[in-house]
N, CA, C and O atoms as CSV, one atom per row, in Angstrom:
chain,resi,resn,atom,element,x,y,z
A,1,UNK,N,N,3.514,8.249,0.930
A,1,UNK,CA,C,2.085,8.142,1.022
A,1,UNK,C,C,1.641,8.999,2.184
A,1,UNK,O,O,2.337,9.322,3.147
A,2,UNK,N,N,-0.073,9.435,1.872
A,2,UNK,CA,C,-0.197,10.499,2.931
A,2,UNK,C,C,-1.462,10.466,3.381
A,2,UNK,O,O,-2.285,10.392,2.468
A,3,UNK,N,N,-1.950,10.500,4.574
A,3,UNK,CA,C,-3.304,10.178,4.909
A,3,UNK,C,C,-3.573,11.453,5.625
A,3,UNK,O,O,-2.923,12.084,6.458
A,4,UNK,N,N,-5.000,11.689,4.915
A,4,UNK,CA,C,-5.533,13.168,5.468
A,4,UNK,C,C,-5.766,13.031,6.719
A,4,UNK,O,O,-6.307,11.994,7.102
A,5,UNK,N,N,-5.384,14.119,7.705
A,5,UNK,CA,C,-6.062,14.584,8.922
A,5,UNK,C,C,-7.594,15.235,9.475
A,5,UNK,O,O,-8.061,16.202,8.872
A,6,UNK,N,N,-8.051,14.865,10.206
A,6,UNK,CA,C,-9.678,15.228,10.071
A,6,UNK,C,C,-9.245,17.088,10.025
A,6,UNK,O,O,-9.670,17.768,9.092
A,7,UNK,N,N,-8.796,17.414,10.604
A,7,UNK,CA,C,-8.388,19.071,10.019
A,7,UNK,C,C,-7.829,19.486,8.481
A,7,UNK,O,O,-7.454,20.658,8.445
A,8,UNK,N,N,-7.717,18.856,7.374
A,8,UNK,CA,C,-7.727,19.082,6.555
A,8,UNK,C,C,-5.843,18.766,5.962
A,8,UNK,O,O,-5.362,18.993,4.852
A,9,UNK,N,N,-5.319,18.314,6.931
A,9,UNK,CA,C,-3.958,18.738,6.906
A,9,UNK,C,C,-3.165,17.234,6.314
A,9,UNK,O,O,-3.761,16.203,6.628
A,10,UNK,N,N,-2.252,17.115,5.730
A,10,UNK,CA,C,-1.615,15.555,5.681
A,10,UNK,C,C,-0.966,14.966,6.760
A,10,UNK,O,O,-0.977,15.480,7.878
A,11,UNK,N,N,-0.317,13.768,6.461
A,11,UNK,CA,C,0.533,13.405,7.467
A,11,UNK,C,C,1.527,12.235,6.783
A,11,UNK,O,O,0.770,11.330,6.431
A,12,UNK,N,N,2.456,12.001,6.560
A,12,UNK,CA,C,3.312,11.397,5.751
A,12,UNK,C,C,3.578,10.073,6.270
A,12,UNK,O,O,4.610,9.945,6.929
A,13,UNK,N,N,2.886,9.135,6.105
A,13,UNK,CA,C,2.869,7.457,6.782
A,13,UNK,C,C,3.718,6.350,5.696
A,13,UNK,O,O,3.449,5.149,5.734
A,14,UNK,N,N,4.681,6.859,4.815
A,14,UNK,CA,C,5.321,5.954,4.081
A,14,UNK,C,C,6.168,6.667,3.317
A,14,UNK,O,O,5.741,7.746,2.905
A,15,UNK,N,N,7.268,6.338,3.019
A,15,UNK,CA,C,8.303,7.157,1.592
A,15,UNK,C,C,8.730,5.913,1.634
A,15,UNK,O,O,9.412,5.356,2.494
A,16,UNK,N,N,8.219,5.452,0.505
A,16,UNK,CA,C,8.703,4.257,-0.593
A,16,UNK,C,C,10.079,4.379,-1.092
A,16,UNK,O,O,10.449,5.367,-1.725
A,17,UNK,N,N,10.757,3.492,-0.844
A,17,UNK,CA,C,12.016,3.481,-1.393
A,17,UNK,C,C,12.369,2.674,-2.846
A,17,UNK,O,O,11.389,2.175,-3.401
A,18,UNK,N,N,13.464,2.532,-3.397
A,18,UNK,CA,C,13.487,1.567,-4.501
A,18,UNK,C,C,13.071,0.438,-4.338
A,18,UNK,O,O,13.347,-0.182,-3.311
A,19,UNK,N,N,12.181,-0.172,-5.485
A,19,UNK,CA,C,11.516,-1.779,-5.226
A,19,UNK,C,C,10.438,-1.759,-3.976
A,19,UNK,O,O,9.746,-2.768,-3.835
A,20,UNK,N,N,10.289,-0.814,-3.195
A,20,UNK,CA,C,9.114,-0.765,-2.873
A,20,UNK,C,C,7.849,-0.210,-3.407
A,20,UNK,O,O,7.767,0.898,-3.936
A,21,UNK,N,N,6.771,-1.117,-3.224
A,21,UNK,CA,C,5.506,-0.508,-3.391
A,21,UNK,C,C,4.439,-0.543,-2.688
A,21,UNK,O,O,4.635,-0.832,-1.507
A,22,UNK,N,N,2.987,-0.280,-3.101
A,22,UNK,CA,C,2.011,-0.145,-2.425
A,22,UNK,C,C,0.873,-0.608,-2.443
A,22,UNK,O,O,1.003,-1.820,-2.616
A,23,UNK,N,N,-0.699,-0.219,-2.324
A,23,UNK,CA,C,-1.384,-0.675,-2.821
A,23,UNK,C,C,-2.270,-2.266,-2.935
A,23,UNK,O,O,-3.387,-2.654,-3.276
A,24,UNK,N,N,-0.966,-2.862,-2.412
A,24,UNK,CA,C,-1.478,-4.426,-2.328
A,24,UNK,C,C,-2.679,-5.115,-1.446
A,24,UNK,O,O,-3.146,-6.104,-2.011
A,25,UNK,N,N,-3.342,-4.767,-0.042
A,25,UNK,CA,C,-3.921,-4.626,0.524
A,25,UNK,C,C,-5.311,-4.026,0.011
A,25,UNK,O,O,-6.343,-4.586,0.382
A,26,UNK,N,N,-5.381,-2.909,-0.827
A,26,UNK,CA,C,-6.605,-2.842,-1.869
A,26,UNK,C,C,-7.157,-4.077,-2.569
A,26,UNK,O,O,-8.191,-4.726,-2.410
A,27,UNK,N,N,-5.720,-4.226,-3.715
A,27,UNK,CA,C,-6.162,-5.342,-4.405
A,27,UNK,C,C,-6.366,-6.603,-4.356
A,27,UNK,O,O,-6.841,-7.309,-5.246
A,28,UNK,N,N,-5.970,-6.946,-3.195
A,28,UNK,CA,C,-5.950,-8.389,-2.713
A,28,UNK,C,C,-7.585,-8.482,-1.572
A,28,UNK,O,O,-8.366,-9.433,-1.534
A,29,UNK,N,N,-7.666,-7.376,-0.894
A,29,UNK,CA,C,-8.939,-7.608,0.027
A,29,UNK,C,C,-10.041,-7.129,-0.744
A,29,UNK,O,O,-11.169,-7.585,-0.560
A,30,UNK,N,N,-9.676,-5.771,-2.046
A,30,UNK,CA,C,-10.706,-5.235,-2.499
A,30,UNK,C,C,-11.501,-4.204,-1.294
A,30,UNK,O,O,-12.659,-4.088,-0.894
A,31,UNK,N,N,-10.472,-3.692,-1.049
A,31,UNK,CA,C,-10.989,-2.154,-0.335
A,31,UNK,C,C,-10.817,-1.181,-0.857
A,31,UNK,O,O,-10.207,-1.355,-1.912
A,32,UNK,N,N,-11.083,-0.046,-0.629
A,32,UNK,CA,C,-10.499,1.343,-1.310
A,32,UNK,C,C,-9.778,2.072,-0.737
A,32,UNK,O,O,-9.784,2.108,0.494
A,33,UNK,N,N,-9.130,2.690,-1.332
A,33,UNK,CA,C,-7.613,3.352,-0.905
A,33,UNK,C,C,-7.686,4.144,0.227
A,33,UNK,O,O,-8.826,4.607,0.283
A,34,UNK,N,N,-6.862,4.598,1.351
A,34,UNK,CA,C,-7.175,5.310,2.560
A,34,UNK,C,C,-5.875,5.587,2.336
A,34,UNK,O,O,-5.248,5.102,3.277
A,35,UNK,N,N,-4.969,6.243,1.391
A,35,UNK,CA,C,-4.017,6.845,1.516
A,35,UNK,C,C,-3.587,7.752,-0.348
A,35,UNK,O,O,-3.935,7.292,-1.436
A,36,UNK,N,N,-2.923,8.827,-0.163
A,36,UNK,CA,C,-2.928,9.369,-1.540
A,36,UNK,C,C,-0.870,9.540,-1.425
A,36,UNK,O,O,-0.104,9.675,-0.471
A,37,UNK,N,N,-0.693,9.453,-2.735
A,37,UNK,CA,C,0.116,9.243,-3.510
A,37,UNK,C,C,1.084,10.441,-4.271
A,37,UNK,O,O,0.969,10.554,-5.491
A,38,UNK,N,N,1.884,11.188,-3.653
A,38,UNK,CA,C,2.526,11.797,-4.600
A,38,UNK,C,C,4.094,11.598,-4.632
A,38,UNK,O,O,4.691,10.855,-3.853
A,39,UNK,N,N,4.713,12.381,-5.665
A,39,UNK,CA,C,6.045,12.001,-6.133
A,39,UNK,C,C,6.546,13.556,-5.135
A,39,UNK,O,O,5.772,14.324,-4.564
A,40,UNK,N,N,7.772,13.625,-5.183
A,40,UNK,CA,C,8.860,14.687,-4.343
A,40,UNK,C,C,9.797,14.944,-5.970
A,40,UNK,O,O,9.969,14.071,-6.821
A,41,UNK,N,N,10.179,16.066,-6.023
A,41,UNK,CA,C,11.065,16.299,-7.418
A,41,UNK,C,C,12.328,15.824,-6.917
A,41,UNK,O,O,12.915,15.475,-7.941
A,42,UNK,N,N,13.218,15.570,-5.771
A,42,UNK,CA,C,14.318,15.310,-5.186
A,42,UNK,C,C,14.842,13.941,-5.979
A,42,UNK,O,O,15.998,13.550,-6.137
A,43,UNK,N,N,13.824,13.461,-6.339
A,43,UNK,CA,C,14.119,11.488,-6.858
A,43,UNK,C,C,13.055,11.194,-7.856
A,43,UNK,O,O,11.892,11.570,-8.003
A,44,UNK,N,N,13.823,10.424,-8.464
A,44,UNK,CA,C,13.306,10.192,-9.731
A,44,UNK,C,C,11.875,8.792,-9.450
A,44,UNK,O,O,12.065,7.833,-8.701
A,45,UNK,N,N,10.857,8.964,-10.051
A,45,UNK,CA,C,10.016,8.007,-9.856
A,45,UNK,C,C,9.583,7.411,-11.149
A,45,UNK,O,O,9.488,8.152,-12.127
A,46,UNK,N,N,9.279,5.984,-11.259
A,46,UNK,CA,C,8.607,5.133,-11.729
A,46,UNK,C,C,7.105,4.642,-11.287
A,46,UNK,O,O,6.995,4.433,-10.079
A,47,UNK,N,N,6.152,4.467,-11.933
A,47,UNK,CA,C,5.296,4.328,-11.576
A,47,UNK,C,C,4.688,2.724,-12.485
A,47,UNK,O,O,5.081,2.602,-13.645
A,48,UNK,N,N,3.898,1.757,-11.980
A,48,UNK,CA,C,3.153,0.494,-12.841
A,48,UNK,C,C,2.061,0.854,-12.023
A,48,UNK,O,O,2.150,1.323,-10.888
A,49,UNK,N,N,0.664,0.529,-12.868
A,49,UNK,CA,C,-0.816,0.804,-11.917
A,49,UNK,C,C,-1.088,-0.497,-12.606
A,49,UNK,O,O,-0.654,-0.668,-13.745
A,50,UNK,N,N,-1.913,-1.607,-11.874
A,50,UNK,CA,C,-2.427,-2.449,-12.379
A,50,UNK,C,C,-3.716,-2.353,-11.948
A,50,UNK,O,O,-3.932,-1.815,-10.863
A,51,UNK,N,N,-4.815,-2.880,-12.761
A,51,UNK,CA,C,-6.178,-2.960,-12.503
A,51,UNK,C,C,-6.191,-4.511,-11.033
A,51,UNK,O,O,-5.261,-5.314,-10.953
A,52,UNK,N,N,-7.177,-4.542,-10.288
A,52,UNK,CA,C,-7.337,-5.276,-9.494
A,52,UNK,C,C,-7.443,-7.188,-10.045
A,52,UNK,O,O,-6.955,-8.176,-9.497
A,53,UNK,N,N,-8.258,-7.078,-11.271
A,53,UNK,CA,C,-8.318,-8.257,-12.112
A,53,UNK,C,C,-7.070,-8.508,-12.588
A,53,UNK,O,O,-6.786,-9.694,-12.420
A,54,UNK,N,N,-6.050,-7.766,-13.209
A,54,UNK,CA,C,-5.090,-8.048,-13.802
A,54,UNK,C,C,-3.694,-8.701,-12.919
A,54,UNK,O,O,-2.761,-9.490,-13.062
A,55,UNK,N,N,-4.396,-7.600,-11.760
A,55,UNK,CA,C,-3.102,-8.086,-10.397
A,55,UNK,C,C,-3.475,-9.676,-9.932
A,55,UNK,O,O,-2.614,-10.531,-9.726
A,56,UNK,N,N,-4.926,-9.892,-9.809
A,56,UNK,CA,C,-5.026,-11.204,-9.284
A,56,UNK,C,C,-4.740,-12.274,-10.342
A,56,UNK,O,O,-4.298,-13.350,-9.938
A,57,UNK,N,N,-4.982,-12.060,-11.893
A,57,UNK,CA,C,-4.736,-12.870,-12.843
A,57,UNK,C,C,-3.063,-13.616,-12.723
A,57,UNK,O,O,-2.824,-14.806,-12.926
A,58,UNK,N,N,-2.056,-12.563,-12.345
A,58,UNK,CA,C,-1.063,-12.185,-12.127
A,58,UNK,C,C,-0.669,-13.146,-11.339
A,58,UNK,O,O,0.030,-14.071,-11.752
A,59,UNK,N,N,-1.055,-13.045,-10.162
A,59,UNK,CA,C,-0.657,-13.491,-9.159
A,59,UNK,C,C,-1.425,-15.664,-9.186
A,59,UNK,O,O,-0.881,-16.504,-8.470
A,60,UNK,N,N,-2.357,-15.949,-9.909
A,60,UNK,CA,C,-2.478,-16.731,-10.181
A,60,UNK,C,C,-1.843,-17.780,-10.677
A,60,UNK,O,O,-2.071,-18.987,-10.756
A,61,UNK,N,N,-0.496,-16.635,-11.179
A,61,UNK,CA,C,0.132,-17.745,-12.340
A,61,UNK,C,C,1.173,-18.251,-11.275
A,61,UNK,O,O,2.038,-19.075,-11.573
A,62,UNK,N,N,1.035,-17.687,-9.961
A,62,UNK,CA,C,2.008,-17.948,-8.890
A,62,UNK,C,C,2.060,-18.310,-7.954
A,62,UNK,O,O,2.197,-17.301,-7.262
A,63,UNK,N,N,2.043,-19.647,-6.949
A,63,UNK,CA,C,1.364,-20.036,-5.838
A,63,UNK,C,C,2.093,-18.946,-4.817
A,63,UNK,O,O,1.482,-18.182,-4.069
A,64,UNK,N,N,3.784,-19.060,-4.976
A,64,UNK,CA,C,4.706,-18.753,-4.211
A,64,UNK,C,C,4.044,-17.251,-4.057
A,64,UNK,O,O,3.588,-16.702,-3.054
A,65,UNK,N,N,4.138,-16.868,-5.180
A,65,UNK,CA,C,4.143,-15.186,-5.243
A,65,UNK,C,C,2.668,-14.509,-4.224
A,65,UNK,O,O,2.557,-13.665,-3.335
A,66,UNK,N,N,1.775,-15.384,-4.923
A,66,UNK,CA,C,0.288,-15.239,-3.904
A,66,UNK,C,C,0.366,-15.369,-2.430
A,66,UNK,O,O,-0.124,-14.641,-1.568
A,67,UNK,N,N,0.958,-16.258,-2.334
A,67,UNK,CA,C,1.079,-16.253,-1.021
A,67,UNK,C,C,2.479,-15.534,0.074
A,67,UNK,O,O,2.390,-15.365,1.290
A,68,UNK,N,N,3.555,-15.248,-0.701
A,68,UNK,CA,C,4.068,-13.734,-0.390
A,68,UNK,C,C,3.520,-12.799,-0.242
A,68,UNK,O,O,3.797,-11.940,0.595
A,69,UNK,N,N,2.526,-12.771,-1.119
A,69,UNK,CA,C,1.716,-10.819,-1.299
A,69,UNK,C,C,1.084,-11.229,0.020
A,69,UNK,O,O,1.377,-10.470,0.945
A,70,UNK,N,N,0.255,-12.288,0.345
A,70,UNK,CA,C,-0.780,-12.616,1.193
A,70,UNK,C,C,-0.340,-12.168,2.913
A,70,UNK,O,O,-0.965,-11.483,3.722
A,71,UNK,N,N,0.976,-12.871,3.034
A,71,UNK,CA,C,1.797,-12.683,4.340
A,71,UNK,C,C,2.325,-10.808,4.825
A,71,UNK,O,O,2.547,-10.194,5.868
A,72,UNK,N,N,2.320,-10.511,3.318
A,72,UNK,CA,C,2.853,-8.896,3.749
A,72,UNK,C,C,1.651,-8.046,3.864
A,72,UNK,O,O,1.646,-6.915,4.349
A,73,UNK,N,N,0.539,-8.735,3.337
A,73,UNK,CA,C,-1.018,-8.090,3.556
A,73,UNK,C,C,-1.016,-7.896,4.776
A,73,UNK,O,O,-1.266,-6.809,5.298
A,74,UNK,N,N,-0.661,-9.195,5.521
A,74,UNK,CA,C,-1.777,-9.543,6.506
A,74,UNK,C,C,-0.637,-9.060,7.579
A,74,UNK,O,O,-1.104,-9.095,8.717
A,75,UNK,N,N,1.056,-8.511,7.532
A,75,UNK,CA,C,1.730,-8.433,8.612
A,75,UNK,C,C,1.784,-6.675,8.515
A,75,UNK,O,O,2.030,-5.911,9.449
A,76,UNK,N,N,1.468,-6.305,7.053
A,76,UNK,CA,C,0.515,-4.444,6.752
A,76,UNK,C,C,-0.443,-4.278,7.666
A,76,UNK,O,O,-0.243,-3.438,8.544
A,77,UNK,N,N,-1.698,-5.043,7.661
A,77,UNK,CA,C,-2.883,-4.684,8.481
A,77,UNK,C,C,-2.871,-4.865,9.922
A,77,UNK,O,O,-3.777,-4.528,10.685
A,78,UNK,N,N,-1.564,-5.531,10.297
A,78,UNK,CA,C,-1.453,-6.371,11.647
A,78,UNK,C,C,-0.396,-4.325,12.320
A,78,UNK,O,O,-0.514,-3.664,13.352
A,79,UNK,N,N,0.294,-4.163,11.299
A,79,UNK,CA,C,1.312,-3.317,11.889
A,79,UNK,C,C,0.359,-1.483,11.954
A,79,UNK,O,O,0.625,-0.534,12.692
A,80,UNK,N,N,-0.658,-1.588,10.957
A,80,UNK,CA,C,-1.680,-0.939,10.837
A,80,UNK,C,C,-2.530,-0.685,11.950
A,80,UNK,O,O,-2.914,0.452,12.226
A,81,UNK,N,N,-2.859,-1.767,12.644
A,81,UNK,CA,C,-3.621,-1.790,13.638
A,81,UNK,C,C,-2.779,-1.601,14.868
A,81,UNK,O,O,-3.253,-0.806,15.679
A,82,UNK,N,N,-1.624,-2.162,15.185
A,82,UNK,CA,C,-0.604,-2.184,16.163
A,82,UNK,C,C,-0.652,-0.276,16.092
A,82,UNK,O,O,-0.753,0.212,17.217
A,83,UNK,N,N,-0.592,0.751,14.945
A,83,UNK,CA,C,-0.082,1.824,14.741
A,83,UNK,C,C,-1.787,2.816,15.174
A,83,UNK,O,O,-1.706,3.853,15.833
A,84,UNK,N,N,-2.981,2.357,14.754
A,84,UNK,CA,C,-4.170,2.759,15.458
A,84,UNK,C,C,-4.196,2.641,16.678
A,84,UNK,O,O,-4.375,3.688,17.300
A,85,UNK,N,N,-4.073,1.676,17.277
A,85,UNK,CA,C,-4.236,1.346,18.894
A,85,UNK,C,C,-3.237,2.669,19.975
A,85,UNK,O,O,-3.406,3.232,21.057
A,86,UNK,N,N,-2.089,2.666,18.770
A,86,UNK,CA,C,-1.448,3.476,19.770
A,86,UNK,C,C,-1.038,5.284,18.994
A,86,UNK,O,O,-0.007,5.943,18.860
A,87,UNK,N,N,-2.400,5.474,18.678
A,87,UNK,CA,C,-2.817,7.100,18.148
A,87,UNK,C,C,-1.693,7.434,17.066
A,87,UNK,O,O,-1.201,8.518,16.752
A,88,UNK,N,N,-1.491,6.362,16.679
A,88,UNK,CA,C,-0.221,6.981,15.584
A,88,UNK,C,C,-0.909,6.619,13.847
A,88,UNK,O,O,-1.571,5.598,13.659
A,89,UNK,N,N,-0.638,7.552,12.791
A,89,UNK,CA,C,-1.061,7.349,11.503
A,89,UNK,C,C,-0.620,6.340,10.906
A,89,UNK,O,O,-0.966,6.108,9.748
């Protein structure tokens, strides 16, 4: 994942590994994306996109699971902010 630089330039703030993903922090707070997405030809990728309704329907059927996504939201935005404070992307 890559978040633009006010100079026009990227900066590479994630390489997802197997079984990792992303995105969750959108669909769970309902913000819009502040990071873009591409594949590397080096490794093979898979991709699932779920709509925001479908993810929460989803996650409904799951107390456990909801409240997993909920804890990695909130320790994302916590490590997010820890990574602003100290001028880093």
């Amino acid at each position: 994942m890559a978040l633009r630089r006010p100079g026009g330039s990227d900066v590479v703030v994630m390489r997802p590994g197997e079984g990792e993903y992303f995105g969750e922090i959108e669909l769970l707070r309902g913000s819009t994306n502040v990071a873009s997405v591409r594949a590397i030809s080096e490794a093979p990728v898979e991709v699932v996109m779920l709509d925001r309704q479908t993810f929460i329907d989803l996650l409904a059927e799951s107390d456990a699971t909801r409240d997993a996504f909920n804890m990695i939201v909130d320790k994302r935005l916590a490590e997010n902010a820890r990574r602003r404070k100290a001028g880093q992307p």
